[in-house]
N, C-alpha and C positions, 0 to 999 in steps of 0.2 A: 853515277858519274855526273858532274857538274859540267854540261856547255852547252850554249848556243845551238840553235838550231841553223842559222844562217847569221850573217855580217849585220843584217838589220837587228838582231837582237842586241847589239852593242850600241846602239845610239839612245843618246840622253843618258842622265841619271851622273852626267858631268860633275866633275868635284870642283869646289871653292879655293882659291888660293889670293892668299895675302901678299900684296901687292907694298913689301917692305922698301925697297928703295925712292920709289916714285912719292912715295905717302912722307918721305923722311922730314920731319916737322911740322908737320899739319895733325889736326886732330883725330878727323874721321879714318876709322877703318876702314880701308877699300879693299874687296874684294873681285877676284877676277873669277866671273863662272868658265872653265876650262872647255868651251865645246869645240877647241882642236881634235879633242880628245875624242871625238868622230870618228868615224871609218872615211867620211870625203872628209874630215878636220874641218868643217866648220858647225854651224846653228842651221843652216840647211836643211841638212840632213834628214832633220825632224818634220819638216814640212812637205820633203821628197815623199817621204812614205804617207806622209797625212792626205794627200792629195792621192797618189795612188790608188791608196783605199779607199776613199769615197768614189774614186773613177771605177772603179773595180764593184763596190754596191749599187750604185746607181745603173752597172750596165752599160758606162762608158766606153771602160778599155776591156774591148773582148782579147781573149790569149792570140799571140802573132801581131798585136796593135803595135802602132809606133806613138811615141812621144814627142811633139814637136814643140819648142819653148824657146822662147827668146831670153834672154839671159845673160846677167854680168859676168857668172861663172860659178859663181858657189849653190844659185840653184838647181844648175843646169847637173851641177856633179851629184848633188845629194837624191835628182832624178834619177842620174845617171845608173850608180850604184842602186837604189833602189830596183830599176828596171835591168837590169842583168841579173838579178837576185830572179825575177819574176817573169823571164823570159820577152822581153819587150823590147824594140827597137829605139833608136831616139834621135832626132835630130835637133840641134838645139842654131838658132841663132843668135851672132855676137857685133860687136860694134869692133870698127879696128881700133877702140882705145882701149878694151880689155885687153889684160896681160898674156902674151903668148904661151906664158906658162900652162893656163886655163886651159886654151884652147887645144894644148900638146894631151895634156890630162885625160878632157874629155875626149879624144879620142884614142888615148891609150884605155880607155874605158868600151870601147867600142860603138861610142857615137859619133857622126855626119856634124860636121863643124862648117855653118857657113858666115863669112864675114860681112858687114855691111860699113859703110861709114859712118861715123859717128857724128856728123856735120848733117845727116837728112832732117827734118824737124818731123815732130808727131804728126802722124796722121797722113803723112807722104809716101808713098808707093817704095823708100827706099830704105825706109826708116826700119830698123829691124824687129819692132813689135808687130808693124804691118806685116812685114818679110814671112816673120813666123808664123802668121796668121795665112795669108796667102798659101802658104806649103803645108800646113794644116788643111787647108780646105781642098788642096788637092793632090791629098794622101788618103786611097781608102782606109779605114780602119785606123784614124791617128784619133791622138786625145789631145788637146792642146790647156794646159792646165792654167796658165797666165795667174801667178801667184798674188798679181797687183790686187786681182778682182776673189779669188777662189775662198770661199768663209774656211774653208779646214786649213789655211796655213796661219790666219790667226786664233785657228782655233785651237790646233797642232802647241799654241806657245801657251793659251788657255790651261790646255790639259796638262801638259808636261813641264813647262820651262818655270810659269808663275810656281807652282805647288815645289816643284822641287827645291828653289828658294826660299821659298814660306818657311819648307823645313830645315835647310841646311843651315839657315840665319835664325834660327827658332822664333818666326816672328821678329826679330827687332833690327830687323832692315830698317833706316830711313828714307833713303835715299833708289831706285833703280836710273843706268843711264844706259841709253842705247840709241848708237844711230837709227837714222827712217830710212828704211829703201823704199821697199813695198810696204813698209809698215805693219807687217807683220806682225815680228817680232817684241816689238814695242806697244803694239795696239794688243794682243793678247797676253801678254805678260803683265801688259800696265793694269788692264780688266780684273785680271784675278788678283792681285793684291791691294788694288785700291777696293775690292769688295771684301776682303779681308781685314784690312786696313784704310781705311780712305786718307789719313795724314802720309803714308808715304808720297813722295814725292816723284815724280817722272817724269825724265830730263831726255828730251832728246837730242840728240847732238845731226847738225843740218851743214851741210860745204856750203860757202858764202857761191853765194851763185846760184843757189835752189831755190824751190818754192818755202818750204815748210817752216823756217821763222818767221817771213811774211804774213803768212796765211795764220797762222797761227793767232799772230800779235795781230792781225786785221779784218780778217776773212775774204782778203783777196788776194790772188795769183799776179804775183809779176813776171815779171819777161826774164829769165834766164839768162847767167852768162855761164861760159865753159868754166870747171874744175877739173882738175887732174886726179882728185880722188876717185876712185871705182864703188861703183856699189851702191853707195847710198844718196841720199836726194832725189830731185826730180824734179822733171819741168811741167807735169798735171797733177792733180790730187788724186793717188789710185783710191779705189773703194776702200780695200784693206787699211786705210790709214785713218786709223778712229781715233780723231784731233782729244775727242770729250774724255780720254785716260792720259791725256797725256799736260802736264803743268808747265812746263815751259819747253821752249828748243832755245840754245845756245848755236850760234855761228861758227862754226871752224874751219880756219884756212888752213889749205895744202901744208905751209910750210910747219903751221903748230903738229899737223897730224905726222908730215914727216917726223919730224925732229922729236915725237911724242914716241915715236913707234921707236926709230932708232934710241931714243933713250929706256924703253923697256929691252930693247935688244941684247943685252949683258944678264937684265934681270930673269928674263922669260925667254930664253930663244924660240925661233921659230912660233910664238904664240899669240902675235901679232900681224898687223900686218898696218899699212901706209893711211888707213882708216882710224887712228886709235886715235882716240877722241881728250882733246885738250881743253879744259875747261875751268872754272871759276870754282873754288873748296870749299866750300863754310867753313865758318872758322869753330862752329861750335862742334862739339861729340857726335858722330854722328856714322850711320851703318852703310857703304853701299856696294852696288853685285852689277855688276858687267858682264855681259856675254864676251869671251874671247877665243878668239878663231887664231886660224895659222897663219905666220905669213909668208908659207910657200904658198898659198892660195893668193896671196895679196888682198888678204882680209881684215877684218878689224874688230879693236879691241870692243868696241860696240859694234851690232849687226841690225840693221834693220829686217 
């Protein structure tokens, strides 16, 4: 008999889809890697389990441990799920500008949902990276995996997400584009096909108001203004965000990503979300592969 052993066996190994309406008169083939296609429907998911496991090798997370994680929401689920597979508790903290959808999710998932404001700044006692960290420390037996900093979630895009590409495009990808959160997903995806290939190109797409085309274009941090989009950007440089794979970031405002996502809406239902990344096409022949997520999660078509 053919199946799974558990729900974690279904994640990765996402399939490619052509991205016909949106592409209509432009050269390049765009493809869309489907990682709705998840058990939590996003690129998470990959990283839930990467992190577990090295918590679980290392003698991190002993059995009965809890999970505590701060979070925009698609890490928090791809834990989530992971840790009900593995008998694990979880409390995840959220900012009140994530989408109450998330936060219904994760606890229909059977995790502790706590809210914080989204207005604390880094490093404040109210800020919800602190929050998480705080309730971490005083929870016996919690792991607190913080994806910003942890090497398995861009390792996680290393092993799995770049090779999968490689082969699904057989090589002749030009082009990868993906939002920055934690930088994961972009820092280990970009890793493995630039050693594959070093002429591809990797584009990350940055909400006007973050750090990451700055820094990028300068190697300094400016001062942050708010964005409406979830998820991606940020107002420090996490570890996870490894600048030297990555060739450019493009700016994108709220209203391109609105208007981006509603117009894949017809073409992909549900397989975006408010993050889908609006950007500049070359005009010449050209290959490219996006990660995309659901957008019952309020996710996007790139994922950091």
């Amino acid at each position: 008999m053919d199946y799974y052993e558990n729900v974690l066996g279904l994640v990765g190994h996402t399939p490619l889809v052509k991205l016909n309406r949106l592409n209509k008169g432009l050269k390049p083939l765009i493809l869309a890697k489907m990682e709705n296609l998840n058990p939590g429907f996003s690129v998470k998911d990959r990283i839930g389990i990467s992190m577990i496991d090295a918590a679980e090798r290392a003698g991190i997370l002993k059995p009965g441990g809890t999970i505590v994680e701060a979070t925009s929401g698609n890490t928090g689920i791809g834990l989530a799920i992971a840790a009900s597979v593995r008998g694990y508790q979880c409390i995840f903290v959220m900012t009140d500008k994530a989408s109450v959808e998330k936060s219904r999710y994760l606890k229909a998932l059977g995790a502790d949902v706590v809210i914080t404001p989204v207005s604390a700044k880094p490093g404040t006692p109210d800020h919800y990276v602190s929050t998480a960290r705080r309730i971490a420390a005083e929870t016996p037996n919690s792991f607190y995996p913080d994806p910003y900093s942890h090497p398995a979630n861009p390792e996680a895009h290393y092993r799995t997400t770049g090779p999968e590409l490689w082969e699904q495009t057989e090589g002749k990808m030009t082009h990868f584009v993906s939002g920055i959160g934690t930088g994961g997903t972009i820092s280990g995806t970009g890793r493995f096909l630039k050693e594959k290939n070093p002429n591809i190109r990797i584009i990350g797409a940055d909400p006007f108001g973050s750090i990451y085309k700055t820094y990028k274009e300068t190697g300094t941090i400016p001062e942050t203004t708010p964005y409406l989009v979830e998820g991606i950007g940020q107002e420090v440089l996490p570890a996870n965000a490894h600048m030297q794979y990555v060739d450019e970031v493009l700016n994108v405002s709220d209203h391109d990503s609105f208007e981006t996502a509603r117009q894949l809406g017809p073409i992909a239902p549900r397989h975006c979300g408010s993050r889908a990344i609006w950007t500049k096409t070359p005009s010449s022949s050209s290959s490219f592969a996006t990660p995309a997520n659901t957008i019952s999660r309020n996710s996007t078509l790139t994922n950091g």
